[in-house]
C-alpha positions as CSV (number, residue, x, y, z in Angstrom):
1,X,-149.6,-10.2,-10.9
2,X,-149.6,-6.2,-11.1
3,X,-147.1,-5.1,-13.6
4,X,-147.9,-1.2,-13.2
5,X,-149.7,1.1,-11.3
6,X,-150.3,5.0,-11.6
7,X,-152.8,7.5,-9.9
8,X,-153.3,11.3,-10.5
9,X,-154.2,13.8,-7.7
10,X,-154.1,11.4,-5.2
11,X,-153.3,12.4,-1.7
12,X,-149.6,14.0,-1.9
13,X,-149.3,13.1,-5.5
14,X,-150.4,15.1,-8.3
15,X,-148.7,12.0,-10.4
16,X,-146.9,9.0,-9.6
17,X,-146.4,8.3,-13.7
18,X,-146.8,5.1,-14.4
19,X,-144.8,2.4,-12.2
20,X,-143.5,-0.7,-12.9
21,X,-144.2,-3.4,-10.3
22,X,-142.3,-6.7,-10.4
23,X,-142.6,-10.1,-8.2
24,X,-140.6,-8.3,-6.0
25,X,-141.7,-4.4,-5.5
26,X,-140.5,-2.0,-2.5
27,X,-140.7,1.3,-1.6
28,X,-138.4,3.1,0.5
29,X,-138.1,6.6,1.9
30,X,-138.4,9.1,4.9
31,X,-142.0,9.9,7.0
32,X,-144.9,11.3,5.2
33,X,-143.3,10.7,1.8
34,X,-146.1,9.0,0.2
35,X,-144.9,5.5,0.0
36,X,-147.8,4.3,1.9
37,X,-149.9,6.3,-0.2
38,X,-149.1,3.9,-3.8
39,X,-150.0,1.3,-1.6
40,X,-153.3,2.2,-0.3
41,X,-154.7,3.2,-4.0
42,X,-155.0,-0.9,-4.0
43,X,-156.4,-1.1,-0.9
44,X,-158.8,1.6,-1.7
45,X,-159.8,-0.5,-4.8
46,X,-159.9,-3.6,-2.7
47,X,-162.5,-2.6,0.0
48,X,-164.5,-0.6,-2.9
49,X,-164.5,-4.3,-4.6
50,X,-166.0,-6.0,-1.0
51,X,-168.5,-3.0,-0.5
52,X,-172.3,-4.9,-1.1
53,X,-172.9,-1.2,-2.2
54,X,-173.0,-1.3,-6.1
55,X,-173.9,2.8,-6.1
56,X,-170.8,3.8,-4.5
57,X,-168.0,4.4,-6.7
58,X,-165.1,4.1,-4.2
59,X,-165.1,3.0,-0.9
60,X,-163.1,6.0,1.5
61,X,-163.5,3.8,4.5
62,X,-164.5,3.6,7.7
63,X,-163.3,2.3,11.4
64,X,-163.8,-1.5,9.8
65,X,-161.6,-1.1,6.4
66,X,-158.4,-1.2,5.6
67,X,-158.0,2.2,4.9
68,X,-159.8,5.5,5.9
69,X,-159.4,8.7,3.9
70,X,-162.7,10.5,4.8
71,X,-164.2,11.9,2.0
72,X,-163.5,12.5,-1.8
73,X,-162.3,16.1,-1.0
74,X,-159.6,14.6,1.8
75,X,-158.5,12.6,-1.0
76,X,-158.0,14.5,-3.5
77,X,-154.2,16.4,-3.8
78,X,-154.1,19.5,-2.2
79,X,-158.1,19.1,-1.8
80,X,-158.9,20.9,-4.9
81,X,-162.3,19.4,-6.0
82,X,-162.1,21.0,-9.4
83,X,-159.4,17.8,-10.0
84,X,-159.9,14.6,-11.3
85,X,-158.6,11.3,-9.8
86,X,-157.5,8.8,-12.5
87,X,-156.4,5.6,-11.3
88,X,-154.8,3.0,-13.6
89,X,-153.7,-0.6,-13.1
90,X,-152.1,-3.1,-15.1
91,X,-151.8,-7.1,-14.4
92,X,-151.2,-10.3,-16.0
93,X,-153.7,-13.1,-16.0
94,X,-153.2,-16.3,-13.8
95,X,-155.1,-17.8,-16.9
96,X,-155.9,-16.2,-19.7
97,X,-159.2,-16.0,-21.1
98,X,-160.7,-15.8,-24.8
99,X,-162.6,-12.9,-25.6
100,X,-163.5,-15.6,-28.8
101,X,-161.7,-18.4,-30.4
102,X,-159.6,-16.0,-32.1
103,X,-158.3,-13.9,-29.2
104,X,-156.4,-14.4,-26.0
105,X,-156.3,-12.1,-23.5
106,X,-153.3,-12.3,-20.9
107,X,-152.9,-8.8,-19.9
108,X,-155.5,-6.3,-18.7
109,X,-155.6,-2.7,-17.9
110,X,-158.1,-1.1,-16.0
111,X,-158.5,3.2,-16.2
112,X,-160.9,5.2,-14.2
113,X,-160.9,9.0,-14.0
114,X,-163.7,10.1,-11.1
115,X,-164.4,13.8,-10.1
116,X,-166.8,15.3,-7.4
117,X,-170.2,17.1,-9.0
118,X,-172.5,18.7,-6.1
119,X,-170.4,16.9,-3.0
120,X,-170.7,13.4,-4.6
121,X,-167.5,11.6,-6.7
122,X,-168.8,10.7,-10.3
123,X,-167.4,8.3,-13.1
124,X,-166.7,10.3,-15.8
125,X,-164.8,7.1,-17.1
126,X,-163.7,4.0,-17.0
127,X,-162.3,1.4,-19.3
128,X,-160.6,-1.8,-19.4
129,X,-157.6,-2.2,-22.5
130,X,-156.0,-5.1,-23.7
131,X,-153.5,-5.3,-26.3
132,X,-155.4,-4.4,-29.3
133,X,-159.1,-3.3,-27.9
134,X,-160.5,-1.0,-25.8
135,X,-163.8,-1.5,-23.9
136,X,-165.6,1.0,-20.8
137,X,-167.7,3.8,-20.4
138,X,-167.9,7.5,-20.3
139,X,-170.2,10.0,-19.2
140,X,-172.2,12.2,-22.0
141,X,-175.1,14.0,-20.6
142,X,-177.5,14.5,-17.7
143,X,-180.9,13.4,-18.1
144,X,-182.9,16.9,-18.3
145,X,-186.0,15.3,-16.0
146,X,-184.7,12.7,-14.1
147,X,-180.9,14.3,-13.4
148,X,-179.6,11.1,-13.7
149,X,-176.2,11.0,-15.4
150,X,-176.1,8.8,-18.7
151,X,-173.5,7.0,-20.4
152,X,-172.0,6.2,-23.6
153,X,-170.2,2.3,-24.5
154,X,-166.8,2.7,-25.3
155,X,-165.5,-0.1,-27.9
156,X,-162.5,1.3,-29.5
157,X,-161.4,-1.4,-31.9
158,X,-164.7,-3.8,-31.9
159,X,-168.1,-3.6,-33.9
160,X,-170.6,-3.3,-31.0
161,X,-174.3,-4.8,-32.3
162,X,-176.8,-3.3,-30.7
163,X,-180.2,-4.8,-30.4
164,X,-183.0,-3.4,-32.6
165,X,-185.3,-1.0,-30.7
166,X,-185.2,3.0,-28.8
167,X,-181.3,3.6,-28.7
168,X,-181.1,4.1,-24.7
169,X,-178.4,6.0,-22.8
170,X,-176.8,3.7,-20.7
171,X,-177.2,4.0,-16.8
172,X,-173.8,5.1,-14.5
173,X,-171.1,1.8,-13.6
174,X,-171.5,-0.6,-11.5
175,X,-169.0,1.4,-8.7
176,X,-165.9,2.6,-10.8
177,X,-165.5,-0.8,-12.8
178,X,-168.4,-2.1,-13.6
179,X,-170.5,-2.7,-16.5
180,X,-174.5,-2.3,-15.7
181,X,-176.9,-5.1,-16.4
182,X,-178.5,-2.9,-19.3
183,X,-175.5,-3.5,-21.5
184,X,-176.0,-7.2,-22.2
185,X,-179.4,-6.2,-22.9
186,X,-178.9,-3.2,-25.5
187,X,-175.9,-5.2,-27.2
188,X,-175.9,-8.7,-28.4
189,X,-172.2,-9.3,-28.3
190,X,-171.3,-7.6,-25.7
191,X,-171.7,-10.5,-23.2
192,X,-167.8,-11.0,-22.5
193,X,-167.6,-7.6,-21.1
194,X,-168.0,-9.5,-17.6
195,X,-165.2,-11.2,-17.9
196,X,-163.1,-8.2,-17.7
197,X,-165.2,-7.0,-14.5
198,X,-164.4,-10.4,-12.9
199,X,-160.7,-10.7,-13.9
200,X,-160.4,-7.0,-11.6
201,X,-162.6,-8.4,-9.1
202,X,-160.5,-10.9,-8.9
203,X,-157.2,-9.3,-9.3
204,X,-158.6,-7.4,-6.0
205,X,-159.8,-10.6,-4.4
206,X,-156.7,-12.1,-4.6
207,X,-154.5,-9.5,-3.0
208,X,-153.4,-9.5,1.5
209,X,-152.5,-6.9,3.6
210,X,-150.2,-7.0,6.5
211,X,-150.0,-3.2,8.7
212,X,-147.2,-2.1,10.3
213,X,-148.9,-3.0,14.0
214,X,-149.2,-6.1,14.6
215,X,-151.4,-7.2,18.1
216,X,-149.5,-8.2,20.7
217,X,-148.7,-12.0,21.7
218,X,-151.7,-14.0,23.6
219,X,-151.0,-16.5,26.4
220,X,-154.1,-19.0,24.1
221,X,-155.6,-18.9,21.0
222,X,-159.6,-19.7,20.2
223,X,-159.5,-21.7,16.8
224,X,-163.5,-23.3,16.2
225,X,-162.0,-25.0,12.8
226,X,-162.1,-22.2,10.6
227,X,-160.1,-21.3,7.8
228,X,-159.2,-17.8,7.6
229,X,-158.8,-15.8,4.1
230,X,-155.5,-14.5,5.5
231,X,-154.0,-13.4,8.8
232,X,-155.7,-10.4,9.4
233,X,-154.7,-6.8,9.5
234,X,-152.8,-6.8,12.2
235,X,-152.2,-10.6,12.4
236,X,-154.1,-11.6,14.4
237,X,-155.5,-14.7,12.4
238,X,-151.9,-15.6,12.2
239,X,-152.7,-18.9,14.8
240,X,-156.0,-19.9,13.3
241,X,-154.7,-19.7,9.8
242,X,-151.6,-21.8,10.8
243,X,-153.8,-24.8,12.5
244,X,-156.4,-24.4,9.2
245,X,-153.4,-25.4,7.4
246,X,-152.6,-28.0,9.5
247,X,-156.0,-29.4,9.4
248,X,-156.1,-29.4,5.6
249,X,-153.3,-32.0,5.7
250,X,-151.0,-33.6,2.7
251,X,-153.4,-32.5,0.3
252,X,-153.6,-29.1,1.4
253,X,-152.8,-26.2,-2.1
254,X,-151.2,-24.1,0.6
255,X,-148.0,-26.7,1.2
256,X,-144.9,-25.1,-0.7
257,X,-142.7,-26.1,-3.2
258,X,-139.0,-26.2,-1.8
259,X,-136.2,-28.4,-3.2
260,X,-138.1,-30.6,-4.8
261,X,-139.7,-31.5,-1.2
262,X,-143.3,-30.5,-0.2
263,X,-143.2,-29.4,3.4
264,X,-145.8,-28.2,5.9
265,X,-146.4,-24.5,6.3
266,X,-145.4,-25.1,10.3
267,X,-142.4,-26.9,9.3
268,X,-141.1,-24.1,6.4
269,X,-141.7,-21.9,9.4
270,X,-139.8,-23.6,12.0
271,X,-137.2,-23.5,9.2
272,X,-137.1,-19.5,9.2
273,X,-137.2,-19.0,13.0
274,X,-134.2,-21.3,13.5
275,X,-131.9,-20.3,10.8
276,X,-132.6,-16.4,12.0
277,X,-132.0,-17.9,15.7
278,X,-135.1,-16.6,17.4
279,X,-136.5,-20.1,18.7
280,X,-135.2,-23.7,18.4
281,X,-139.0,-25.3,18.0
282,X,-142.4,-24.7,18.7
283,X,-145.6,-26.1,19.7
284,X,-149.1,-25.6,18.8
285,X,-151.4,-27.4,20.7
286,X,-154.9,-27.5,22.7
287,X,-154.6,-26.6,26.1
288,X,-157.2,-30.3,27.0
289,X,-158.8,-32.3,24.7
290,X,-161.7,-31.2,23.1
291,X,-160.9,-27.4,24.2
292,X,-161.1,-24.7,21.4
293,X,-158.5,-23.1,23.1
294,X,-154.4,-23.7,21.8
295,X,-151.2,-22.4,23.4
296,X,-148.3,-21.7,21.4
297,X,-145.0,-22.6,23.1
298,X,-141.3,-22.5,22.0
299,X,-137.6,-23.3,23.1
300,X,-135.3,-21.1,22.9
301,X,-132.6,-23.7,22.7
302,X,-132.3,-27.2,22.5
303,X,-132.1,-27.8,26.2
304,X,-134.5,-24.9,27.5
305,X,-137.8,-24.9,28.7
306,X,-140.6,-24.7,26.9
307,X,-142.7,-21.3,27.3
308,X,-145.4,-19.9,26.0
309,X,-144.6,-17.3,23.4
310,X,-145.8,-14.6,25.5
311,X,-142.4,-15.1,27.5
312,X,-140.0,-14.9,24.9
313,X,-139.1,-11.8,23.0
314,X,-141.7,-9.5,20.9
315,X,-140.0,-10.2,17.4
316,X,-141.1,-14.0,17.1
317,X,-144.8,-12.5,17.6
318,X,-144.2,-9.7,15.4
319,X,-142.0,-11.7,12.5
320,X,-144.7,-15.3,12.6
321,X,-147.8,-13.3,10.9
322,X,-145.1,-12.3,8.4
323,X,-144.2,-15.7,7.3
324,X,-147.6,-17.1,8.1
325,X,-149.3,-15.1,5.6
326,X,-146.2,-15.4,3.0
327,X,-146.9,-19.4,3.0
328,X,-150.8,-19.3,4.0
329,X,-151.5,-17.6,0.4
330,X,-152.4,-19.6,-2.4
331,X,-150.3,-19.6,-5.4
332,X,-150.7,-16.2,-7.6
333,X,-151.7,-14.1,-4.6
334,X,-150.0,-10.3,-3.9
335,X,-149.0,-9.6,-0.3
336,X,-149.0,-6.0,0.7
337,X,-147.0,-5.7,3.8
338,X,-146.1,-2.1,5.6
339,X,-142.8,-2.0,7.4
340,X,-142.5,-5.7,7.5
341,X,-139.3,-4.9,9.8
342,X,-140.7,-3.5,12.8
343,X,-139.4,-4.5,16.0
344,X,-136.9,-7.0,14.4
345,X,-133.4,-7.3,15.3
346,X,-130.8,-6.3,12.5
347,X,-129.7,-9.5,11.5
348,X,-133.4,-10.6,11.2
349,X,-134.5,-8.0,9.1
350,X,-131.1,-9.2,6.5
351,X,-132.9,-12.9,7.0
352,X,-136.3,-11.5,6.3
353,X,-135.4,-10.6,2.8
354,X,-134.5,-14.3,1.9
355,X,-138.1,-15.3,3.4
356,X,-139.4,-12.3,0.5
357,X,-137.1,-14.1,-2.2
358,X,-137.7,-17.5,-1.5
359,X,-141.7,-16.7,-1.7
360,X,-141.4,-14.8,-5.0
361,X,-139.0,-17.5,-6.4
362,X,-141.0,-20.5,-5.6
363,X,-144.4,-20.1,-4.8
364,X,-145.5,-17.7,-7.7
365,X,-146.6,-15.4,-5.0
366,X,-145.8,-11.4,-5.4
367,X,-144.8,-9.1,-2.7
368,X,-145.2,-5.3,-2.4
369,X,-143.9,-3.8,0.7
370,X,-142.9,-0.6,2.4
371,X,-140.2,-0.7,4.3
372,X,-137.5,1.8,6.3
373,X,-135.5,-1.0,6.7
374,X,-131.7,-0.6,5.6
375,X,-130.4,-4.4,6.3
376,X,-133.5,-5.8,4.3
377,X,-132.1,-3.7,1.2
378,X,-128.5,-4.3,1.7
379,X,-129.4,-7.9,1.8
380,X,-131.3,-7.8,-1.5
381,X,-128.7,-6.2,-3.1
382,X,-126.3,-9.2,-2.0
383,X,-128.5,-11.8,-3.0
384,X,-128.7,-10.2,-6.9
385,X,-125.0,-10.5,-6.7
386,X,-124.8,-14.0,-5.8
387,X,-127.3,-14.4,-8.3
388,X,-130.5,-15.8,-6.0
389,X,-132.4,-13.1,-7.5
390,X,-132.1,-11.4,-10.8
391,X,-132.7,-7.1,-11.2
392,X,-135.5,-8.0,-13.4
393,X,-137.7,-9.5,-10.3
394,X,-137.4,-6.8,-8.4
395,X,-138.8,-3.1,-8.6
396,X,-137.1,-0.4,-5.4
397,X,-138.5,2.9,-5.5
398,X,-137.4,5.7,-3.2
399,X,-139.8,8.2,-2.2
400,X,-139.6,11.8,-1.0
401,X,-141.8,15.1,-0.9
402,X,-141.5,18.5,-1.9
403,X,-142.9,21.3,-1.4
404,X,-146.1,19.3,-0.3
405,X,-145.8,16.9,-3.3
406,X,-144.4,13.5,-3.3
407,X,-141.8,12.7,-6.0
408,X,-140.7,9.3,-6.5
409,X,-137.8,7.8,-8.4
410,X,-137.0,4.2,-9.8
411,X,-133.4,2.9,-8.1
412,X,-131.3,1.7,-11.0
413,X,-129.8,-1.7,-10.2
414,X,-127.2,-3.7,-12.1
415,X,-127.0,-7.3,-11.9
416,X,-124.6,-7.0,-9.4
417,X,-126.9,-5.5,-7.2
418,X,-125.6,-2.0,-7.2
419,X,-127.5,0.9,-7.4
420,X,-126.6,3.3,-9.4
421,X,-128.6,6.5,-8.3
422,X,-128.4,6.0,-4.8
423,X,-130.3,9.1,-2.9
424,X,-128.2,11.6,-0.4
425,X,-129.5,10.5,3.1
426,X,-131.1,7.6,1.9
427,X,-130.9,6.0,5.5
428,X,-130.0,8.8,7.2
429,X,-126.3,10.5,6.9
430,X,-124.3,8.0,8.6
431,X,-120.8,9.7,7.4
432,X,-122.0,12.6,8.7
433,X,-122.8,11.5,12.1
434,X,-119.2,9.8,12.1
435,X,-117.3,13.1,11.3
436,X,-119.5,14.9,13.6
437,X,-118.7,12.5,16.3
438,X,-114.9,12.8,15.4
439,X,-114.9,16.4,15.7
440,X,-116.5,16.5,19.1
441,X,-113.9,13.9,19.9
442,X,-110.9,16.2,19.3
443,X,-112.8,18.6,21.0
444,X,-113.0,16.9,24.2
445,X,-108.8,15.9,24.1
446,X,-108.5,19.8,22.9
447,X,-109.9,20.7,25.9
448,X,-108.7,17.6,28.7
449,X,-105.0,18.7,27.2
């Protein structure tokens, strides 16, 4: 699970200062205010994780990732190129590992500070600290023949041994995290180092993203027997992944944990949909035998027809990648999802917040999302005073710019789910609107008298 996040000249922020994430993380705020911004420096460091490309030390993007800033000067705040980037993340373990027999290692965090030299972003440096050592790299000189930049091992707080022989400079990262091959070979101790590149690869591995777009319904759905990593960007692996499921049967990791009952991920579902009364049941079946192709049909009510979900109202398409993905995850995952909300009736987008709290509660699952939505907060506020969900799992930030730089602020909660430094206009100026429409109200009987 992330526990904190920070990043320096990024975007609209010059510095977020580090921020504490919990099983439960939002971010609120108005347009443009660099909410969506926190959440694409982990998107950023997922698709630099999934690039085959070991020379490139992050991944900006392109028509087929997740996100697309262009280049290093786009990202950079304000576009200054004379900055540095420095990214840092911090997470707990799903298992700890032992750097020896006399250490265990349960938290992790990973630094990197990367500037541009002649158009092209460089490492300067990049460590990984636990909670009494310090091991990475930094850069120390360019090679006077070959202009290739060389490195230095940092090891704060261990005795590196290094093998007998020419003391070489080491060669730039693997990307912005890794370790290169020559460090096992220079250093005969050194060989746990990738464990701390795989624990962030892994970290990265095991995170999902959900946009704010999600593809419209289909009247069928192809499924060849495949089992999808999640439901894709938009959702629309939000079918497949829900007959993989089915497929995988009793024994299936994926089946959730709820009163003491395991249930199928299409029956928690069904759950959701009905007590937010958007269908009464649905189908999912092939359209023959032995055809790839499966309809999705629902009732509306216990005595209605059954239709394909085509015919029924755009929030049960845009809500069921939402709770797909939340119970398609295995255990120990993180979910990303922007403006989980959209297109959602009121009263659904309350319910929606008990589908956020139930996953972080019992499936050991964390969830980081952006939202606008003002009935999803009001509702998590109401749960921590009926006590389903403590201020210590959660973590609300509100975000706003000025002047061209975000600013962000923690929202202070009580365990009574009151907020304490509530923002002016947080969702707009509703008293304001109401005195404005009782003045132009006396107006008009001013005037008709």
């Amino acid at each position: 699970m992330i526990t904190e996040l920070r990043a320096q000249n990024f975007k609209s922020w010059q510095d977020t200062g580090p921020l504490q994430f919990a099983p439960l993380t939002g971010f609120f705020g108005a347009n443009s205010s660099g909410k969506t911004s926190i959440l694409q420096v982990l998107l950023m460091l997922m698709q630099t994780v999934e690039s085959p490309d070991r020379n490139r030390v992050l991944h900006f993007g392109d028509d087929r990732s997740l996100v697309d800033f262009g280049t290093f000067h786009d990202l950079l705040y304000t576009h200054n190129t004379d900055l540095t980037l420095q990214l840092d993340v911090s997470w707990k373990l799903p298992k700890p590992f032992y750097r020896s027999s006399l250490f265990r290692i349960n938290n992790l965090t990973f630094h990197a500070e990367i500037h541009e030299e002649n158009d092209r972003p460089l490492v300067k440096c990049f460590h990984y600290t636990t909670d009494r050592d310090e091991f990475g790299m930094r850069r120390v000189i360019k090679h006077k023949k070959s202009g290739r930049n060389q490195y230095e091992l940092i090891h704060g707080g261990f005795q590196a041994t290094r093998n007998p022989g020419r003391p070489w400079s080491l060669p730039p990262p693997v990307k912005c995290y890794g370790f290169p091959d020559e460090v096992s070979g220079y250093y005969q101790n050194l060989g746990f180092l990738s464990d701390f590149v795989l624990a962030f690869e892994n970290l990265c591995s095991d995170i999902t993203y959900l946009g704010p777009l999600r593809e419209y319904p289909r009247r069928s759905y192809i499924w060849s027997g495949e089992r999808p990593q999640d439901v894709g960007l938009s959702g629309e692996e939000a079918i497949p992944a829900l007959l993989a499921a089915r497929a995988e049967g009793l024994t299936s990791p994926r089946l959730v944990n709820v009163k003491r009952s395991h249930k199928p991920i299409e029956h928690r579902i069904l759950e959701w949909l009905q007590k937010m009364e958007l269908i009464n049941s649905f189908s999912l079946e092939p359209i023959a035998e032995n055809r790839k192709d499966y309809e999705f049909r629902v009732k509306k009510s216990p005595n209605s027809s059954e239709v394909l979900i085509t015919d029924v109202g755009f929030g049960v398409s845009q809500l069921l990648p939402v709770l797909v993905l939340c119970y398609y995850v295995p255990e120990n995952s993180t979910i990303i999802l922007e403006q989980p909300e959209i297109h959602l009736h009121p009263k659904v987008q309350s319910d929606l917040a008990d589908v956020l709290i139930d996953v972080v509660k019992n499936r050991n699952v964390q969830i980081i999302l952006e939202s606008h939505s003002e009935h999803l907060l009001l509702r998590l506020m109401r749960r921590m005073a009926e006590e389903d969900i403590s201020a210590d799992q959660t973590a609300l930030y509100f975000c706003q710019i000025h002047d061209g730089t975000s600013e962000i602020e923690r929202l202070n909660m009580d365990g009574y789910g009151n907020i304490s430094n509530w923002p002016q206009d947080f969702f707009g100026d509703s008293t304001g609107e109401l005195v404005e429409k009782t003045k132009a109200e006396m107006q008009r009987r001013k005037v008709i008298e």
